[in-house]
N, C-alpha and C positions, 0 to 999 in steps of 0.2 A: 594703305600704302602699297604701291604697285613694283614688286619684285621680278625682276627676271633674271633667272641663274644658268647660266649654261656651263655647259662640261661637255667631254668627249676629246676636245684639243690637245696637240700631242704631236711630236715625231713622227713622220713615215715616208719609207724609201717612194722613190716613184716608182707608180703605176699603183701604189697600194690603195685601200678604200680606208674610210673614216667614218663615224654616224656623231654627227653633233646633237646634242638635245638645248632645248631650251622650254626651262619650266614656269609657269606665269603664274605668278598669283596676284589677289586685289583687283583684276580687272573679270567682266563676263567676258567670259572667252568667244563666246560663239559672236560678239558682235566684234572684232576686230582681225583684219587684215595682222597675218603675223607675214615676216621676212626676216632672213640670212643677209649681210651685208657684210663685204669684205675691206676692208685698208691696207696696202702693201707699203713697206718703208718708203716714205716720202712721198707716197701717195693718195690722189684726194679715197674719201670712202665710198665705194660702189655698191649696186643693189647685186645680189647673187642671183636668188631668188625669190618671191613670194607665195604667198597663197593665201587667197580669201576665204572669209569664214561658210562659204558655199564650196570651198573645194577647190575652187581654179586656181591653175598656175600660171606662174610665169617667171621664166628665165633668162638671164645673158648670156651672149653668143657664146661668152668663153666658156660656159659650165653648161648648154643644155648638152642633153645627151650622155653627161657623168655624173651628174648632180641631181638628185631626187628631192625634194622637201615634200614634209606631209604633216599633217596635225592632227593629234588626239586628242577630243575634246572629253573624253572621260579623264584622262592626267592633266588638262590644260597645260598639255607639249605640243611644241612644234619640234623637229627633227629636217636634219639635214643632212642625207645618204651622200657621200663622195667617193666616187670610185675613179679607176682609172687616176688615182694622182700626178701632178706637173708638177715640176720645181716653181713654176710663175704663177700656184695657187697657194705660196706661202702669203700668209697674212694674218691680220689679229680677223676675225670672226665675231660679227656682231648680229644679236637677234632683235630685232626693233617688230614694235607691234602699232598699230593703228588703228583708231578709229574714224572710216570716214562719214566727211560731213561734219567732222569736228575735229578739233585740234590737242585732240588727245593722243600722244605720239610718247613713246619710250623706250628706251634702248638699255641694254645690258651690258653689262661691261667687257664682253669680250673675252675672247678666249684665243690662243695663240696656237697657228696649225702650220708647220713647218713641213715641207717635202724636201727630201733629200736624202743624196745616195753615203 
């Protein structure tokens, strides 16, 4: 059964930083594409970040340059550094993991990261 837990969400004034985690278990980690994915009230769900099980990233225009993602494949964590906080990066926080080449796709349930003064 394929679990994914994250933690780290929480309160912070703007400009502050955040480090989300996300822990996987039930899947091999090293073959799956993991990603951060954001929903802000009333809005559809976006990709934040990702990063493939080779290392490479990628980011959206609103978070590069404040937002880090990384993964450890000895914890089977992915992580997601936010720095620099905005009030327009409040949103629930979701860690979705992939496998490509196949339709193996799961998500977490989220976690709720509010900026504000």
């Amino acid at each position: 059964q394929v679990q994914l837990v994250e933690s780290g969400g929480g309160l912070v004034q703007p400009e502050g930083s955040l480090r989300l985690s996300c822990a996987a278990s039930g899947i091999i980690f090293s073959r799956y594409r993991m990603g951060w994915y954001r929903q802000a009230p009333g809005k559809q769900r976006k990709s934040g970040a990702t990063i493939t099980s080779g290392g490479s990233t990628n980011y959206a225009d609103s978070v590069r340059g404040r937002f880090t993602i990384s993964r450890d494949g000895a914890k089977n964590t992915v992580y997601l550094q936010m720095n620099s906080l905005k009030p327009e990066d409040t949103a629930v926080y979701y860690c979705n993991v992939d496998q490509p080449g196949t339709r193996n796709e799961f998500w977490g349930q989220g976690t709720q990261v509010t900026v504000s003064s």
